[in-house]
C-alpha positions as CSV (number, residue, x, y, z in Angstrom):
1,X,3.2,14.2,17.0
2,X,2.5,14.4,13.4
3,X,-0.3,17.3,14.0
4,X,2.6,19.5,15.5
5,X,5.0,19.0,12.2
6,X,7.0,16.8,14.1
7,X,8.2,13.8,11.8
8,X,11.3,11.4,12.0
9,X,12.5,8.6,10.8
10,X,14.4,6.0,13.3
11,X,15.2,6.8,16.5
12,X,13.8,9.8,18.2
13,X,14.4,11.3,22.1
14,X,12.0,13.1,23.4
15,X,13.3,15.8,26.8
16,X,11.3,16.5,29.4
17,X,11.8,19.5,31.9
18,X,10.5,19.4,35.6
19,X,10.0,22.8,36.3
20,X,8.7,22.0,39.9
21,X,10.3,19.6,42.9
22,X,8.2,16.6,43.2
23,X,5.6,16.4,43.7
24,X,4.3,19.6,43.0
25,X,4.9,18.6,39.2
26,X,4.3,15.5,36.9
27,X,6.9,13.1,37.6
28,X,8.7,11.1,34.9
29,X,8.1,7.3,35.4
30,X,10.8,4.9,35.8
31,X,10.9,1.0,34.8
32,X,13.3,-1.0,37.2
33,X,12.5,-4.0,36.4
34,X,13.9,-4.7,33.0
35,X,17.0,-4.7,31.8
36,X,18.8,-1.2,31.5
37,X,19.4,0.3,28.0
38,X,21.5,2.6,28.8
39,X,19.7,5.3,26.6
40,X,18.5,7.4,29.7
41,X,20.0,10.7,30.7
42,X,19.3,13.1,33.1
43,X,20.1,17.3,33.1
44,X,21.1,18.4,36.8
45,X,22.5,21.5,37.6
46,X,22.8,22.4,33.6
47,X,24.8,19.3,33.2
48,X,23.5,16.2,30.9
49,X,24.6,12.8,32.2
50,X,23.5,9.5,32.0
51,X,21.0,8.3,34.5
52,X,22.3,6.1,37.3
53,X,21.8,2.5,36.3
54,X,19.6,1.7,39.7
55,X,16.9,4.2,38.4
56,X,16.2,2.0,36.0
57,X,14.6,3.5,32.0
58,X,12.8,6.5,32.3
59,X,9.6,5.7,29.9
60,X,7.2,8.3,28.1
61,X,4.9,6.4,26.3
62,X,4.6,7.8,22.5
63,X,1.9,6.3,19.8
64,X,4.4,5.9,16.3
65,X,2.2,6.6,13.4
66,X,4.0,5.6,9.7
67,X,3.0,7.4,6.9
68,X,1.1,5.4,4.5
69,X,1.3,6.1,1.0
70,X,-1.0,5.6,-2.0
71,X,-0.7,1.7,-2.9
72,X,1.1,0.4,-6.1
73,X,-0.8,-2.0,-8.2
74,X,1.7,-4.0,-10.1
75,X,-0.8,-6.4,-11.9
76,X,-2.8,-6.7,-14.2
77,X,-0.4,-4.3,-16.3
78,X,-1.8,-0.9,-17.5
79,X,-3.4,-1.3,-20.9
80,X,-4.3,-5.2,-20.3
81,X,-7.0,-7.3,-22.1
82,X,-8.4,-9.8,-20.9
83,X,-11.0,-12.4,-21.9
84,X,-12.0,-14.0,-17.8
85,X,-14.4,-11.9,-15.9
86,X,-12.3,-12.0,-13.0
87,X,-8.6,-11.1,-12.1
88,X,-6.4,-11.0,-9.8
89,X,-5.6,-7.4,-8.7
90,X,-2.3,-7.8,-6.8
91,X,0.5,-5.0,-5.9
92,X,2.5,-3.1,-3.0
93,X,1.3,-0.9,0.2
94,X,2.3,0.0,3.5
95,X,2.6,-3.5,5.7
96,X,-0.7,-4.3,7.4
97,X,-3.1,-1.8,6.3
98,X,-6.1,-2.4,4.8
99,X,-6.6,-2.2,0.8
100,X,-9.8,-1.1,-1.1
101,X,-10.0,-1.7,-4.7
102,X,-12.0,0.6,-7.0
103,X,-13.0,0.7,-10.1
104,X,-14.0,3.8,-12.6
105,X,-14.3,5.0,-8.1
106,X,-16.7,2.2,-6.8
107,X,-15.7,0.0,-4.2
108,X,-15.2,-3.5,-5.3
109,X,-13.0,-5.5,-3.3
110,X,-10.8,-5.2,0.0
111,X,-7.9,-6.9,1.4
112,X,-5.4,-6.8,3.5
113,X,-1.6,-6.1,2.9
114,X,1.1,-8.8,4.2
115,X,3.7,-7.9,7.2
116,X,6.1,-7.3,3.9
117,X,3.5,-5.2,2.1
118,X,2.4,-7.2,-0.5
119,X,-1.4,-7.7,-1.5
120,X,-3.7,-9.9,-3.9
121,X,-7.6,-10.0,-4.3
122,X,-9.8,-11.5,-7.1
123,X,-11.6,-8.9,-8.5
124,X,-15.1,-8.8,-10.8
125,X,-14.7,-6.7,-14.0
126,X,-17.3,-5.1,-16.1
127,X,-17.3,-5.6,-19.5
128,X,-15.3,-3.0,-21.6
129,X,-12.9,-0.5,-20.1
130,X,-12.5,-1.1,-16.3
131,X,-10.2,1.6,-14.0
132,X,-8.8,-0.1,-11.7
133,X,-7.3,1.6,-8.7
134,X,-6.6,1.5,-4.8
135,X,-6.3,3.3,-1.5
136,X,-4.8,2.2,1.8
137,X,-7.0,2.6,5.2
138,X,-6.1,2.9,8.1
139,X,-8.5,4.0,11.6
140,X,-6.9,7.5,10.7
141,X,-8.3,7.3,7.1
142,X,-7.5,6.8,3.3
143,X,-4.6,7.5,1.3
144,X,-5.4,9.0,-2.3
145,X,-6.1,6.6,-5.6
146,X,-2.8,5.0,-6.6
147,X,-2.6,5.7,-10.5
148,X,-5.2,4.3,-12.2
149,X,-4.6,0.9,-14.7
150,X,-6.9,0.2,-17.5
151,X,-8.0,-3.2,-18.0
152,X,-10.3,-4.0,-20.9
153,X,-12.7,-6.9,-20.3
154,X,-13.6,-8.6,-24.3
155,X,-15.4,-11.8,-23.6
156,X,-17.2,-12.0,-27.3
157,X,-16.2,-14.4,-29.5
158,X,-14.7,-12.0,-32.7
159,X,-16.6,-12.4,-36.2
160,X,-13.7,-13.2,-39.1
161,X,-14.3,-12.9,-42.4
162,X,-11.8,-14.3,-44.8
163,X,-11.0,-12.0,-48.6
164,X,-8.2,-13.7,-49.6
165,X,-8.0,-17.0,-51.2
166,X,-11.5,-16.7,-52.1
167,X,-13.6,-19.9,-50.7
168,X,-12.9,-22.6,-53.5
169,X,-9.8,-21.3,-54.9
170,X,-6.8,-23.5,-56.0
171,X,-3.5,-23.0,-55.3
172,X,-0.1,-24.6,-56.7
173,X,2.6,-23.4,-53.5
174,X,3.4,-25.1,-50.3
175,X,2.1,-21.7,-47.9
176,X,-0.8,-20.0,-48.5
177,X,-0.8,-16.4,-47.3
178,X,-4.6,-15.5,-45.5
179,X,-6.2,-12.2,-45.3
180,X,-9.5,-11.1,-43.8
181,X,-11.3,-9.1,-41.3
182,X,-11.9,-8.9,-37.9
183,X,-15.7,-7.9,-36.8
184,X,-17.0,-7.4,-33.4
């Protein structure tokens, strides 16, 4: 009932008004056979009571849709390096939806969430700066991009060049303090 405004959370009741004496109107149906809930009423005469017991559940059947939200991706951490070409991208979402990874907004992996809403999927990085972000789906569609984290994929071996001691130098102390430079 979501495209009417109509949103709740727990329990909801739902009345429905015969205008008409049966069976010149839609009738309300009735479920005898299980056990009675008790949560049935009935307005006769301007007066609300609860239906008799023998009439069993009156039933209108309603589709509940949840409201997904964007998906929280809880690792890698936002500003990460990493030297393997592949992580594991893992992180929070509505329970039982499924989970497209993107990155810098290309598709590059899918999963799906656990009952409790977790999710975890190996994912391929480019090398450099990689955006990683995702969207729950659902058959009524995606939610927006969780916030984005920035993973930096370095798999070259750094150049160091060493400036202090000088190769061949002597020295007369028990540590040695080492400077240099980083290339690459």
């Amino acid at each position: 009932m979501s495209e009417h405004g109509i949103m709740v959370e727990g329990d909801f009741f739902i009345v429905y008004t015969q205008t008409k004496a049966n069976p010149n109107a839609p009738g309300l149906a009735t479920d005898e056979d299980g056990p009675n809930a008790g949560r049935s009423w009935q307005g006769v005469s301007d007066s609300w009571s609860q239906s008799p017991t023998e009439e069993g559940n009156y039933m209108i059947r309603a589709t509940v849709d949840y409201e997904v939200k964007e998906p929280v991706i809880t690792s890698p951490k936002d500003g990460a390096y990493s030297n393997q070409k592949e992580v594991t991208v893992e992180g929070t979402s509505a329970p039982t939806t499924k989970v497209d990874i993107f990155n810098k907004g290309e598709k590059v992996a899918s999963t799906d969430s656990t009952d409790k809403g977790t999710f975890a999927v190996p994912v391929t990085l480019s090398n450099g700066e990689n955006t990683l972000t995702a969207k729950a789906r659902t058959s009524q569609g995606s939610t927006e991009a969780s916030l984005p984290v920035k993973v930096k994929l370095d798999i070259a071996n750094p150049e160091l060049a060493i400036t202090s001691p000088t190769d061949g130098s002597k020295v007369n102390r028990e540590t040695v303090t080492v400077k240099g430079n980083r290339f690459g």
